[in-house]
DRENZAKOL-44545 format. One record per residue (C-alpha): residue number from 1; z, x, y. Coordinates in steps of 0.02 Angstrom, whole numbers, plus 32768, in hexadecimal, padded with zeros to 4 digits. Each point is the difference from the previous one (the first is absolute). Example, Ala and Ser with C-alpha at 12.3 -4.5 7.8 and 13.67 -1.06 7.14 Angstrom:
residues 2
   seq     c3     c1     c2
     1   8186   8267   7F1F
     2   7FDF   8045   80AC
END
This chain:
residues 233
   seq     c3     c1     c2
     1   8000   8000   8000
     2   7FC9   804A   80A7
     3   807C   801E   8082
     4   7FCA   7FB0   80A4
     5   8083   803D   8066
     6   7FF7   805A   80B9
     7   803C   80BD   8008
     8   808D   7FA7   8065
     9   8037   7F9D   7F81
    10   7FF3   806E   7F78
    11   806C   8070   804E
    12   808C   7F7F   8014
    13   8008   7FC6   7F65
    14   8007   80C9   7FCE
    15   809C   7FFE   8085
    16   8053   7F55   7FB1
    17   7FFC   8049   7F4B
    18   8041   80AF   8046
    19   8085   7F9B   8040
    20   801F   7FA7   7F61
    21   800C   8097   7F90
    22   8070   8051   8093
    23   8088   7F74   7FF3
    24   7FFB   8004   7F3E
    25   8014   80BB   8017
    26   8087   7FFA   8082
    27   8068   7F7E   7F85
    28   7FC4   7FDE   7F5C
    29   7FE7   809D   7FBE
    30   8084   805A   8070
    31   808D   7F75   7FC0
    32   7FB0   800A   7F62
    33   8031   80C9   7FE3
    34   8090   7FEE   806F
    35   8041   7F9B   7F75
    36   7FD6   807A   7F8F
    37   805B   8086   805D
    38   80A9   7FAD   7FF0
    39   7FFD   7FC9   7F5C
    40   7FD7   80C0   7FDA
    41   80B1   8020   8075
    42   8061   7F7B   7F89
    43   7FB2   8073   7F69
    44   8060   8097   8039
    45   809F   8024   7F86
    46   7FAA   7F9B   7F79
    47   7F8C   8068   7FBF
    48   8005   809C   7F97
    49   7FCF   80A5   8030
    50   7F46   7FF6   7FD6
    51   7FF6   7F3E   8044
    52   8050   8050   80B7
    53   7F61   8082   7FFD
    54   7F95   7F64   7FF4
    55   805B   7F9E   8086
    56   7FE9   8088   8068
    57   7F3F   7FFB   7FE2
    58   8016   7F31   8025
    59   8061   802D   80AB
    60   7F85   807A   802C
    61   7F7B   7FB2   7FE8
    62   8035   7F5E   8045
    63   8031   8054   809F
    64   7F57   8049   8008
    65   7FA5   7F4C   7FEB
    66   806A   7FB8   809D
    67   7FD7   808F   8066
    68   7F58   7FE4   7FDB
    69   8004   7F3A   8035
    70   8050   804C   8096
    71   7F60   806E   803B
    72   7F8E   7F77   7FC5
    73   804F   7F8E   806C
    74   8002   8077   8095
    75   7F47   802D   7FE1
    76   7FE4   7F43   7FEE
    77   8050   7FD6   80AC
    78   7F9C   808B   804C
    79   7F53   7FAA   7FB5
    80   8032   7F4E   8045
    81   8026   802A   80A0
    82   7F95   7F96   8088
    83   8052   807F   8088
    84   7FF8   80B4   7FCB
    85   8037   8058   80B5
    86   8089   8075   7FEA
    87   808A   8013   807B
    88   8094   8073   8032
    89   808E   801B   7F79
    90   8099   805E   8014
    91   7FE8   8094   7F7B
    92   809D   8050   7FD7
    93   8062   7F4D   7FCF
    94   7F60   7FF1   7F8A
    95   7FF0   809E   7FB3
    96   80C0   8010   7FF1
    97   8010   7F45   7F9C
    98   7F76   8034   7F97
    99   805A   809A   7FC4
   100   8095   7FAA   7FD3
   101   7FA4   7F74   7FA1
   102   7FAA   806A   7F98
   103   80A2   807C   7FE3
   104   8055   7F75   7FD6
   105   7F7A   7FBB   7F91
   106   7FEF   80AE   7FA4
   107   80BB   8044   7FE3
   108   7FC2   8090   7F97
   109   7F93   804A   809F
   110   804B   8078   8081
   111   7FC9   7FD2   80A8
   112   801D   8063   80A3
   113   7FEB   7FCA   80AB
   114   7FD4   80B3   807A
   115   8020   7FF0   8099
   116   8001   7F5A   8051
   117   7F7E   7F80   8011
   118   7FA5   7FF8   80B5
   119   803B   7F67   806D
   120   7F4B   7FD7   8024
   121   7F81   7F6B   7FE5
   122   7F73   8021   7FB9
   123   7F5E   7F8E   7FF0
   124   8026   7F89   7F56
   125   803A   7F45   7FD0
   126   8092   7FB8   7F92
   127   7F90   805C   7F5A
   128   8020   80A1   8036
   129   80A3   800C   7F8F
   130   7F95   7FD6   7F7C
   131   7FA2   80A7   8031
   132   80A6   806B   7FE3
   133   802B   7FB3   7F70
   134   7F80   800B   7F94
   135   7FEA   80C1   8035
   136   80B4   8018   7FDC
   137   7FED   7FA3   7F48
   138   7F70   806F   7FD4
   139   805C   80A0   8043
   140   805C   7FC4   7F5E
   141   7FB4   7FAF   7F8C
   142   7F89   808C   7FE4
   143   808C   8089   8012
   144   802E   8051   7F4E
   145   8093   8062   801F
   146   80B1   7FD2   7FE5
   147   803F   7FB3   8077
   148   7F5E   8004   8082
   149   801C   804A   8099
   150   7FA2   7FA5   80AD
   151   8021   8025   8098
   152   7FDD   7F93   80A0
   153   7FD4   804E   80B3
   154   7FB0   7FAE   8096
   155   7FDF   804E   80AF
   156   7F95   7FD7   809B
   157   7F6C   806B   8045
   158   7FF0   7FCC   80BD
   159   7F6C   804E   8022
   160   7F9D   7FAB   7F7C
   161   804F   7F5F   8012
   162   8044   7FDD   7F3A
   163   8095   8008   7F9F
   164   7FEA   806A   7F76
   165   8069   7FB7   7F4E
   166   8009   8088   7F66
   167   8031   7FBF   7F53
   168   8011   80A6   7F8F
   169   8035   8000   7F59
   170   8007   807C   7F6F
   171   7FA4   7FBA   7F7F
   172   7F5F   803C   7FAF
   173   7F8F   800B   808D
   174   7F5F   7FA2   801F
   175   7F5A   807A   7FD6
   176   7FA3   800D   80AD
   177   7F62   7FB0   7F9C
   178   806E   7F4E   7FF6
   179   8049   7FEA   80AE
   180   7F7A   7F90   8048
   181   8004   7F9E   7F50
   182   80A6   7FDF   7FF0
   183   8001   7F85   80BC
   184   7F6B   7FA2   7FA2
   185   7FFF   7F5B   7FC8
   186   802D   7FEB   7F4E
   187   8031   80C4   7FE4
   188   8097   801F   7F8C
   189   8005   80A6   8045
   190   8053   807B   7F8E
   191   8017   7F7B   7F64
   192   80A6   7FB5   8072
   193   803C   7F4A   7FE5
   194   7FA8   7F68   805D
   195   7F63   7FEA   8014
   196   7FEA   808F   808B
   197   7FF7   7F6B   8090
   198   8099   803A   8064
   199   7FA0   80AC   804D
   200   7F65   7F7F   801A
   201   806A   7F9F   805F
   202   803E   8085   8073
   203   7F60   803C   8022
   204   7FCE   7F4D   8034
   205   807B   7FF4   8075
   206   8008   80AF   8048
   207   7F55   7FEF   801E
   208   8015   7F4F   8060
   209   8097   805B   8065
   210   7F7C   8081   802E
   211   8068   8079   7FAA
   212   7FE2   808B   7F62
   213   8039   802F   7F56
   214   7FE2   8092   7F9F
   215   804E   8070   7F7F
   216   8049   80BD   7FFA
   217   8047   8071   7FA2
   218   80C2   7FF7   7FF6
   219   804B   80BE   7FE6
   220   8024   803B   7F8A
   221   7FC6   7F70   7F96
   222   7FDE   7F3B   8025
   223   7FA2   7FA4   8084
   224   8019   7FD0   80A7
   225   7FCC   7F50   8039
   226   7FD5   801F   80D0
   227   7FEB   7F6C   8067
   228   7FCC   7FF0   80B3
   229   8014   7F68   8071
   230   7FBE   7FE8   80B6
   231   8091   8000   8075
   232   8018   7F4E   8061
   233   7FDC   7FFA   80AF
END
């Protein structure tokens, strides 16, 4: 059966089942392995020594899955906006929630603040926490030592007009040859859990902030995340 549809409408009906699959996302599913979660909590002291290694594959793994509704939401929101001009946000408040979010989320990571965060606004919206935290989750999901190591810097450069943010970690590295292709749509990256969306979705949205994202080495071993952001007027 043909479809006799305008380009216009087409496209809405695109929009009104994005929205669909983003509420069943943002409850269903999310409820659905939240549920999961805490049954795996009332587990705990009930299970032998082998059935606590597979509970802890079940917590993992179900913690992974929620983050994951989390950025698809996010990247969701960002797709359905009608209004897609960025503003001024505060960064330091931000960046400094974000780290204690994801410190709290990951108990086993050491995280350490240098310095202090710049009392500046730079050019983003309400998503740009979203930006920090799924840099900070990859600084370590992907990070094989024990415990991983990331450490969180930000400072200003007045004369080009950003605020520079550096994630570094001391995992494995990233080769030089997949830098560009880990920010792609789809990537997994280095193998890491997810479906490799969350570094898509910063680069979406550092690119609508008019910002940059790239990748160095961390010494003596890991990565370092670097983030700029165009200071507010």
């Amino acid at each position: 059966m043909s479809d006799d549809a305008t380009p216009e409408e087409r496209l809405k009906r695109q929009r009104d089942d994005l929205r669909l699959l983003n509420q069943v996302m943002r409850h269903d599913i999310r409820n659905d392995l939240q549920l999961v979660s805490a049954y795996a909590e009332l587990l705990d002291g009930h299970v032998d020594e082998e059935g606590e290694e597979y509970l802890d594959v079940i917590r993992e793994n179900t913690r992974s899955a929620v983050e994951l509704t989390t950025t698809v939401r996010d990247l969701a929101d960002v797709m359905l906006r009608e209004d897609a001009e960025p503003d001024s946000v505060s960064l330091a408040p931000v960046l400094s929630q974000q780290v204690e979010e994801v410190r709290s989320a990951y108990s086993q990571a050491v995280f350490t603040v240098e310095g202090s965060f710049p009392e500046k606004a730079v050019v983003a919206d309400e998503m740009l926490s979203s930006v920090f935290r799924n840099v900070l989750r990859n600084a370590v999901q992907h990070n094989d030592e024990t415990p991983p190591r990331v450490t969180v810097s930000a400072a200003v450069d007045e004369e080009d007009g950003v605020a520079e943010v550096r994630v570094a970690d001391d995992g494995p590295g990233i080769p030089e040859d997949q830098r560009e292709e880990v920010f792609g749509k789809g990537e997994k990256g280095l193998d890491s859990p997810g479906a490799g969306i969350g570094l898509y979705l910063v680069q979406s949205l550092v690119d609508l902030y008019d910002g940059d994202v790239w990748i160095e080495d961390n010494e003596p071993k890991g990565t370092v995340f670097v983030l700029t952001l165009p200071l507010a007027e």
